[in-house]
N, C-alpha and C positions, 0 to 999 in steps of 0.2 A: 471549361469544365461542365460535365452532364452532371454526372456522379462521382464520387471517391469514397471508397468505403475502410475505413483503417480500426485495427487495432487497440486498446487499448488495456494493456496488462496489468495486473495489482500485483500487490507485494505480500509480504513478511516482514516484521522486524525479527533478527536476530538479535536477542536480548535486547532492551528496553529499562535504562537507567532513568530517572529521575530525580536529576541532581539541584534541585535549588527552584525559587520564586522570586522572579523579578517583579519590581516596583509597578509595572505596566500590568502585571496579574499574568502573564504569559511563567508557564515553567520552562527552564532549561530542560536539556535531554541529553543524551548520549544513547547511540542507536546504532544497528547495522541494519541498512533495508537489503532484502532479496527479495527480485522479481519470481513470480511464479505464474505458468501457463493456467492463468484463469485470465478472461477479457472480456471486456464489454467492445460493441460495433459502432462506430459512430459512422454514418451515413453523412456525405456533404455533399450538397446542391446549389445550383444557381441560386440568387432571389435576390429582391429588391429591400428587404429589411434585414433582421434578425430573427430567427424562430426556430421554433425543435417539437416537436415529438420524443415518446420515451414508451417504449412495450410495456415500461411498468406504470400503472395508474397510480401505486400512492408517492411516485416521485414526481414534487412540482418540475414543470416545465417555467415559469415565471420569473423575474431578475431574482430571484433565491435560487436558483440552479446554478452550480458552476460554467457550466457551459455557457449558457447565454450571457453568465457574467465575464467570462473570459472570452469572449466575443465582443463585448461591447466594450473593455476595456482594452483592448488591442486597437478597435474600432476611433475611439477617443485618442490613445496616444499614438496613432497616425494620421489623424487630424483626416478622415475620408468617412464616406457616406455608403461603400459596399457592405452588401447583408450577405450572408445564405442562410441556407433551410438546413437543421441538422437533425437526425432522425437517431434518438440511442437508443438499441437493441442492448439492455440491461440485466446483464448474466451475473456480475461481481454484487455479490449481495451487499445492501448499506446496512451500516452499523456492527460493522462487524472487524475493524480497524483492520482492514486489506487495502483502504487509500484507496477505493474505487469513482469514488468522487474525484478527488484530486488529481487522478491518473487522465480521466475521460477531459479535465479541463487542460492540464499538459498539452493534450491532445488537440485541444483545439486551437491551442494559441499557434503550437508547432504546427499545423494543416493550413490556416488559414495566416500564418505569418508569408508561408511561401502562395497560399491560391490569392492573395491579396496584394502580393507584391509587395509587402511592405519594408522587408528586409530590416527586421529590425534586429540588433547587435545583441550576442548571446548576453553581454550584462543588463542589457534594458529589457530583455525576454525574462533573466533571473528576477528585476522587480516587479513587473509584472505580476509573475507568478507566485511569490513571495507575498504578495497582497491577497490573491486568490488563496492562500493557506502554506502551510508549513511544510508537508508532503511536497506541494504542487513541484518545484524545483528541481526534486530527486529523478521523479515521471518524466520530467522536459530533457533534463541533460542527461543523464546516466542509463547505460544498458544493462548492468551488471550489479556486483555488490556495492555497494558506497559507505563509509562512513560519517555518520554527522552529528554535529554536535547545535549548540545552539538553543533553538527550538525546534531546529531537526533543517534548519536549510541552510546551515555549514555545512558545505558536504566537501569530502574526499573520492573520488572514483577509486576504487582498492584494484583496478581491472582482475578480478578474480568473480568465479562463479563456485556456486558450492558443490561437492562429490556426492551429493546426498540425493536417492528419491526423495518428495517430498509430497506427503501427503498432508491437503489445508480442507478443514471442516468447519463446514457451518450450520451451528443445534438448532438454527433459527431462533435465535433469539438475539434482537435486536440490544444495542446498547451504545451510547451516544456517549459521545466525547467529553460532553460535562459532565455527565455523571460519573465517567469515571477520573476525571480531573479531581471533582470534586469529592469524592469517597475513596481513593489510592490511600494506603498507609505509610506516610512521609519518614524518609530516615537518611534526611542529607550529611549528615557528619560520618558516613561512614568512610572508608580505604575504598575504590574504585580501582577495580580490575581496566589494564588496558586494552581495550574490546576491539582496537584497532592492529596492534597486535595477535591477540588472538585468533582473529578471526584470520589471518593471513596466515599465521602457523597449522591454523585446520585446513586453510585449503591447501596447502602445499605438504602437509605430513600427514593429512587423514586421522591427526589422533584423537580418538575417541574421550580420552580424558580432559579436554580441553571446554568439552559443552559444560558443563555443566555451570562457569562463570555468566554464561549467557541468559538473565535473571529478566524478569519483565516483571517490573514493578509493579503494573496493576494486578497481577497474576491473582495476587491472596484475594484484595477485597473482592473482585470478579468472584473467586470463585467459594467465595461465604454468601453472598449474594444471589448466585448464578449457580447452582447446583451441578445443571444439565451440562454447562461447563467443563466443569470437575472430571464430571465423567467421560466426558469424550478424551481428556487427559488419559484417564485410567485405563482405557477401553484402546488407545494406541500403544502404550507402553504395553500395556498386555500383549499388546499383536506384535511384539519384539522390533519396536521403534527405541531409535539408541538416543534419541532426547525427543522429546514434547515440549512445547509452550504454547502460550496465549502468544496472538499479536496483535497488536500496537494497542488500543484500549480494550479490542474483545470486539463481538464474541467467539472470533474464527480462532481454530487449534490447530497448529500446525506438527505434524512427525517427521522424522527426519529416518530413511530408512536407507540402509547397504544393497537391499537386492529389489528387485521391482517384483518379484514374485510374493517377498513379505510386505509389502507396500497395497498390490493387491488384495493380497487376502485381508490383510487391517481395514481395507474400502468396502468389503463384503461384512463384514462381523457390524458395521453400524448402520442404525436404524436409517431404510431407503427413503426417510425424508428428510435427510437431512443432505445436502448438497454438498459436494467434495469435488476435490481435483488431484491430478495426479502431475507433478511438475519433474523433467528429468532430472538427471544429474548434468551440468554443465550449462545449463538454461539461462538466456537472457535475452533481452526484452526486442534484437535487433530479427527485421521481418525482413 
């Protein structure tokens, strides 16, 4: 190998339940992740260690990066001394629950499971990655919709993709996982819509009456919080988006729209700094 330059896609959650608190401090979840055409580049090279570069300066490159952590723990549980050099070209903005982190480490365990020869068996890849975070899993194995439960690495592959444009904005404004772990408004004793159903009857019936069970827990506090939020909520539904949400902790909004012409014009009506993508209908994560 010179070089290998891949991919790596972020997602959406479709609705985002938060159902309960385990003894270990981790919350349960119930989720529908969708891939959507936003990606980060990760570059791979020959080399005699481990190490990375990153286009963006306030992300550490140090063992706090997924990447190099998911390099070295592939590196450990193959019991071998190959490095490479990995170079990430950082487009999926952080903090902004698209799993852009999580995705680029997927990434590298699946690159470098094959340029390593290490073969290691898709359940030792799932712990692996299941160490490296909660997301990571969905990134490794799944092209499409998934359902998961858990902490979000029970998954189901639903093999279905969604009928929807989808347009995913980011207000810039950053917001971390704890914070919003730790400020969500808790309401575990309620009835729980089944999201695994649902979301199977939308892709195969297109019925519109169907989103609106698709609830993202952190939604409210983000957006008492988070104004700028709020508004890009507002500012899509205006532009005749047939549902909006937050996903997965924030701060990226996602729309969900019937024709790429009104998808379009909703990507023109917000402010040119705030970064957005336009994902088709049928979209997944296979290159």
């Amino acid at each position: 190998m010179s070089s290998l330059s891949v991919k790596s896609f972020a997602k959406i959650n479709l609705g985002l339940l938060i159902t309960g608190k385990r003894d270990d401090g981790y919350h349960t979840l119930e989720t529908v992740f969708a891939p959507i055409n936003w990606y980060d580049v990760i570059d791979f090279s020959d080399s005699g260690v481990i190490s990375m570069s990153c286009s963006n300066i306030n992300l550490p490159i140090d063992d706090t990066n997924l990447c190099i952590r998911a390099a070295k723990s592939l590196q450990k549980y193959a019991g071998i001394n190959r490095g490479v050099t990995m170079k990430l070209h950082k487009q999926v903005p952080f903090g902004a629950g698209l799993g852009g982190g999580s995705s680029d480490a997927a990434t590298v365990l699946r690159v470098l499971n094959d340029l390593w020869q290490v073969n290691a068996s898709s359940d030792d890849l799932h712990l692996l990655a299941v160490a490296l975070g909660a997301d990571v899993p969905y990134f490794l194995e799944i092209k499409g919709l998934a359902y998961a439960r858990g902490i979000g690495d029970d998954l189901d592959d639903l093999g279905f993709t969604l009928p929807y444009y989808i347009v995913t904005v980011f207000p810039e404004e950053h917001i971390s996982t704890v914070w919003a772990y730790k400020n969500f408004y808790p309401h575990f004793d309620r009835e729980l819509p089944d999201l695994k159903k649902c979301v199977k009857e939308l892709c195969l019936s297109g019925k519109k009456e169907i989103l609106p069970v698709f609830e993202n827990d952190f939604e409210p506090a983000v957006f008492d919080h988070f104004p700028v939020v709020k508004f890009v909520k507002s500012e899509l539904l205006d532009a005749g988006s047939v549902f909006v949400s937050l996903s997965g902790s924030g701060s990226a909004v996602f729309g969900l729209f019937e024709r790429e012409d009104q998808a379009l014009a909703a990507m023109k009506l917000l402010p040119e700094a705030y970064r957005m993508s336009l994902t088709p209908p049928g979209f997944s994560m296979e290159q």
